[in-house]
N, C-alpha and C positions, 0 to 999 in steps of 0.2 A: 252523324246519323240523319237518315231523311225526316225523322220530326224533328230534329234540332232542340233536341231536349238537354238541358244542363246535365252531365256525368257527373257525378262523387265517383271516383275510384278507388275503393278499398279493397284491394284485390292484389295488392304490391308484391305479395310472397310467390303469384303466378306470373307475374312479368311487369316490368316498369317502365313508364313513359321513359323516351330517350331526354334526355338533358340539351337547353339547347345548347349546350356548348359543347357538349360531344358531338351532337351532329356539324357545326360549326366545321369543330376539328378534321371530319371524316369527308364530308361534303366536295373538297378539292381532288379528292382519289377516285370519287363517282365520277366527277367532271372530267377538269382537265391532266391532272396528274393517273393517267388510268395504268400508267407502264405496269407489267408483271416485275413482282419484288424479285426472277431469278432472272432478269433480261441483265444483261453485261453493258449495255450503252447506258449514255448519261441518264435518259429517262427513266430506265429502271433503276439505274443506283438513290436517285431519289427514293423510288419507293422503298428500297432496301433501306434506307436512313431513318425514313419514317416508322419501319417495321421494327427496326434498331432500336428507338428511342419508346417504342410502344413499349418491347418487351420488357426493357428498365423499366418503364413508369411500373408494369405487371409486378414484376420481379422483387419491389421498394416497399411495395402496399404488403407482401408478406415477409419479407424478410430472407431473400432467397437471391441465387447468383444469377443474371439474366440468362446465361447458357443452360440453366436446371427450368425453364420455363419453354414448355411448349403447347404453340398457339392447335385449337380444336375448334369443331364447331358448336361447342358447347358441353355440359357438366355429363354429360347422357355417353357422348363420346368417348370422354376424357375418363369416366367409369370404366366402360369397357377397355379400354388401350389398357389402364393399370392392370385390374383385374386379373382380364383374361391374361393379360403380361407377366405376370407374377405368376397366376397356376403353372407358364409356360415353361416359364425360364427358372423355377425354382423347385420343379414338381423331385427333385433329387434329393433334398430337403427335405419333402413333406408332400403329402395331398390334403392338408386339414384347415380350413377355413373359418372364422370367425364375423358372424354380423349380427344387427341388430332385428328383429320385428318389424320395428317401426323404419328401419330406412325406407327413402326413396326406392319406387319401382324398377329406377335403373339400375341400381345395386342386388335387389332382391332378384329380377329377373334373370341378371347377370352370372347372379350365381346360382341360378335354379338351372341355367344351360351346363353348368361348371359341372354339377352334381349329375346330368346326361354321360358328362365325357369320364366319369370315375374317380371326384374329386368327392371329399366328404363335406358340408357345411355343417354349422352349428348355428344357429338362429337363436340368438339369447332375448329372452323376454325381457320385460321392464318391469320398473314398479306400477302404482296407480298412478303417478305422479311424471311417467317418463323417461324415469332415469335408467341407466343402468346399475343392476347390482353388480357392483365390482366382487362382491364376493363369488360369486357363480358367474363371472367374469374368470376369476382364478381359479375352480375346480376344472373350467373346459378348455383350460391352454394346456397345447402337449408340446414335448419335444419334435412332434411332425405337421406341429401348425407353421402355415409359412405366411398367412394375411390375416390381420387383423383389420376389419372394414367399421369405422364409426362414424355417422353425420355430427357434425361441429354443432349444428343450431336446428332443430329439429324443420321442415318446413310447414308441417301443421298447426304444432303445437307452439314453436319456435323456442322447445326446452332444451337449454344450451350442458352438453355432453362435457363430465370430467377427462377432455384430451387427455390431456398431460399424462394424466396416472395410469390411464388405459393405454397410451404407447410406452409408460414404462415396464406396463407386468406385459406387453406384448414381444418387447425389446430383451425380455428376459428368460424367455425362450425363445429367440434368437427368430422371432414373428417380425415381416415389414407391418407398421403400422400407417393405415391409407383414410381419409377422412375427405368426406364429400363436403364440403364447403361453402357451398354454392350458396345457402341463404346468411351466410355469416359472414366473408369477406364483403367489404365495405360497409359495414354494420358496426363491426367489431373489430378490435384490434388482431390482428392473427399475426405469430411470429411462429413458423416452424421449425426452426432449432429449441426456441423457448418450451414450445410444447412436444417436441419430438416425433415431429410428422416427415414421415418419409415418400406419401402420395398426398396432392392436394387438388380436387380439381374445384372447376369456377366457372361463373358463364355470365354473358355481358348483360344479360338481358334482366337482370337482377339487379344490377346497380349500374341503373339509366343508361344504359350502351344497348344496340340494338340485338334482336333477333339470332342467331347463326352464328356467334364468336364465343369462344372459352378459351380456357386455358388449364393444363396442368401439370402442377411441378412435380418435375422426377430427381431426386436426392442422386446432389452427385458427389457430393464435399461427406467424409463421415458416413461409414455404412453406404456408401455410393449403390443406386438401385440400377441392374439391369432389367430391362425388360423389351423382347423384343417386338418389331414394326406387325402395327392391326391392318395398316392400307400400305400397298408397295406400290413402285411409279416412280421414280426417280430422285427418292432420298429425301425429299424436303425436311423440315423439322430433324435435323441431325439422322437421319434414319427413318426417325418413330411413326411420322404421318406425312406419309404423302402427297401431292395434291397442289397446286397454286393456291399461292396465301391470298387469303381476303382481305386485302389489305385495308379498304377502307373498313372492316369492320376490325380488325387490328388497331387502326390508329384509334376508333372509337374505345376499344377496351379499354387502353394505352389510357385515352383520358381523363375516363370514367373513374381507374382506379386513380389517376392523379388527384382527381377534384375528391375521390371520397377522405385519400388519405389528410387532405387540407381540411375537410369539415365534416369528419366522423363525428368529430367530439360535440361539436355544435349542433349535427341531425340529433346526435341519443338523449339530449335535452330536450329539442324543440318536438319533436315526433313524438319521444317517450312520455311526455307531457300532455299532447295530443289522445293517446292510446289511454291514458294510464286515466284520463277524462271521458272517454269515450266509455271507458270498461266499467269505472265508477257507478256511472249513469244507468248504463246497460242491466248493473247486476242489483239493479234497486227494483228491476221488474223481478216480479215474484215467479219463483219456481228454476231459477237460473245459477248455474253455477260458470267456472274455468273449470278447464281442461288444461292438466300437466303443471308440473312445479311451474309458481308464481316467482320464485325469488332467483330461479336460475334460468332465465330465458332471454328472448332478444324484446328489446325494447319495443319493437315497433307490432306487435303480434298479442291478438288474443283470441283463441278457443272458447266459444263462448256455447255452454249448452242450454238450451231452452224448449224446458220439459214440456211436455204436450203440443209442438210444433213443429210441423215437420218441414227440414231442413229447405228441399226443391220449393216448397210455398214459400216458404219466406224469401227466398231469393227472386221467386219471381212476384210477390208484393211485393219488394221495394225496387223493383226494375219492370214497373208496369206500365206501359207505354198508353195506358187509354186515362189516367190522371194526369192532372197538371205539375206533380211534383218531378223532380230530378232523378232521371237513374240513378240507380244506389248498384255498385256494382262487389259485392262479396261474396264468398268462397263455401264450398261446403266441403273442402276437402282439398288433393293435390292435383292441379290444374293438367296436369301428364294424364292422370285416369281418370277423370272428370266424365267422360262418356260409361264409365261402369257404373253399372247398379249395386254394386257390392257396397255392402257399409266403409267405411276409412279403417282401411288394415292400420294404421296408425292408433286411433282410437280406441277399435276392438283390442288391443295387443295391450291398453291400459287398463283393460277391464271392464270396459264399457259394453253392453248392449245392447245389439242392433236398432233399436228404439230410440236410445240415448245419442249412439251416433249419427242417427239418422235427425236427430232433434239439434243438431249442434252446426256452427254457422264459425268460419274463420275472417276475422276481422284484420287485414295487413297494411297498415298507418305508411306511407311513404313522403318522400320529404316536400312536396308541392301541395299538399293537404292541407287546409285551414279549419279554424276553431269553428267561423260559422261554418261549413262542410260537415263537420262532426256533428253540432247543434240541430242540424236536417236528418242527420242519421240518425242520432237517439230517437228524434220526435218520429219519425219514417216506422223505425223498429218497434219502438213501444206499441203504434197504432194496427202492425202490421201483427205484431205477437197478440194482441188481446184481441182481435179479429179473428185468427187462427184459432185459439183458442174456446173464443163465445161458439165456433162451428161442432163442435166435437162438444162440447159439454151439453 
């Protein structure tokens, strides 16, 4: 930035610094290896190999066949292909759809077009805490629901969703069950036979791969899922998606999920440790609570509400360019709708009001973060909340 001022960024759940060794990885496919993965000569078959070995690394990190993995340009994409795929090809079945409140915009919006075209939705609430009530979960499955739609790892809140049981009672009225994944693959372990996901999408830009790549899988082993092509043009991606592969950002996927699957275990330590110190701190300032189940969520992630300050000030006291301290760079919400004025439909849908949500700040710990970085933050935030505060009182 032109004042060259030190960045803290805690802002992880909106998008991550690339790794350098993904960019390392991708870097030769900008340069010199640029051939198109469908060219037939030697130069393309490289990039076809490269493309090959991405979709394995993809394919390994969930637990899924490389051929059920198809490359996107990220989770927003890879929504609507399922989605809209499944009202299409299954509407013989059913028109009756299941999601949550609190999903992402690209799900809710997704199906608020669904319900233009004669499709019915169900939009199931939460508790105070985020979760799903599974019980009122199984009052609204019918024999004509064909999609059950649940996010893995909340990305507000980062309150991590009972999968497994939710694709069982969905699998039990003969529902595909689809889960946005996007903040929980390389976080968290994901295996979907284990938990019985039959859509999975992901996007690079969440775990250190760049901007414009995703992926997602379509169950083809076991209840195999049709759904047909969102972009047509010449077949790419088996059918599904159209279009010349991004290769270098494929390779970069490719990597990102290589290197998570080597050191998930060792980020949910060293990060969780980070956050879990961060949040300590934080909630010693008076008048402060979390937002959403603490005991089921993603390690790296806290909701943090602080009563009588409002959300946009705090963000812009601790990213205020006429001090001598560090950008402090955190969230008030989902970085997709970040330009609305609306409260966090997330939020509001756990009971919060508009006051509350508008008073609450999302803290997202990523794995190039350090203790002193955090130590700047606490002292940042304390100063910046009893500031806030002494103005109003």
């Amino acid at each position: 930035m032109e004042n060259n001022k030190q960045i803290v960024y805690l802002d992880n759940n909106a998008t991550t610094p690339i790794d350098k060794r993904v960019l390392e990885a991708m870097m030769p496919f900008l340069t010199d290896n640029f051939a198109n993965a469908n060219s037939t000569h030697e130069f393309g078959l490289k990039a076809y190999e490269a493309v090959k070995t991405a979709r394995k690394q993809v394919s390994e990190l969930i637990g899924v066949e490389p051929g059920e993995i198809v490359f996107t340009s990220g989770s927003t994409e890879g929504i609507n292909l399922a989605i809209k795929g499944v009202a299409e090809n299954y509407q013989s079945k059913g028109k009756h759809i299941v999601t949550l409140t609190t999903e992402h915009s690209a799900v809710l919006d997704t199906c608020q077009y669904l319900e233009t075209k004669g499709f019915e939705v169900t939009y199931l609430s939460v508790k105070p805490d985020g979760m799903i009530d599974l019980d009122e979960l199984k009052t609204v499955l019918r024999d004509d629901t064909i999609l059950v739609s649940v996010m893995l790892a909340n990305n507000e809140t980062g309150v991590i969703q009972p999968i497994k049981v939710i694709a069982e009672l969905s699998h039990e009225v003969g529902a595909l069950f689809m889960t946005d994944a996007t903040q929980a693959v390389g976080k968290m372990a994901v295996n979907v036979d284990m938990l019985g996901i039959d859509l999975l999408c992901l996007s690079g830009h969440k775990l250190y791969a760049p901007k414009g790549v995703g992926a997602l899988y379509v169950r083809q082993r076991m209840n195999r899922v049709k759904i047909p092509a969102l972009l047509h043009g010449g077949g790419h991606e088996k059918g599904l998606r159209s279009g010349t592969l991004n290769v270098p950002g494929i390779v970069a996927l490719g990597a990102a999920c290589s290197i998570a699957q080597k050191e998930m275990t060792k980020n949910a330590e060293s990060i969780g440790a980070l956050r879990d110190y961060l949040e300590t701190e934080l909630l010693k300032i008076e008048g402060t609570s979390v937002n959403g189940n603490t005991s089921s969520r993603l390690f790296n992630t806290s909701n943090i509400l602080f009563h009588g300050a409002d959300s946009d000030a705090i963000i812009m006291g601790l990213s205020n360019p006429e001090n001598d301290l560090p950008l402090i760079a955190v969230s008030n919400g989902s970085a997709c709708t970040s330009t609305s004025i609306e409260p966090s439909h997330v939020l509001t849908a756990m009971g919060l009001d508009e006051t509350s949500a508008f008073s609450s700040i999302r803290f997202s710990v990523g794995k190039f973060n350090t203790k002193k970085e955090i130590d700047i933050v606490i002292d940042a935030v304390k100063n910046v909340i009893s500031g806030l505060r002494a103005m109003v009182s």
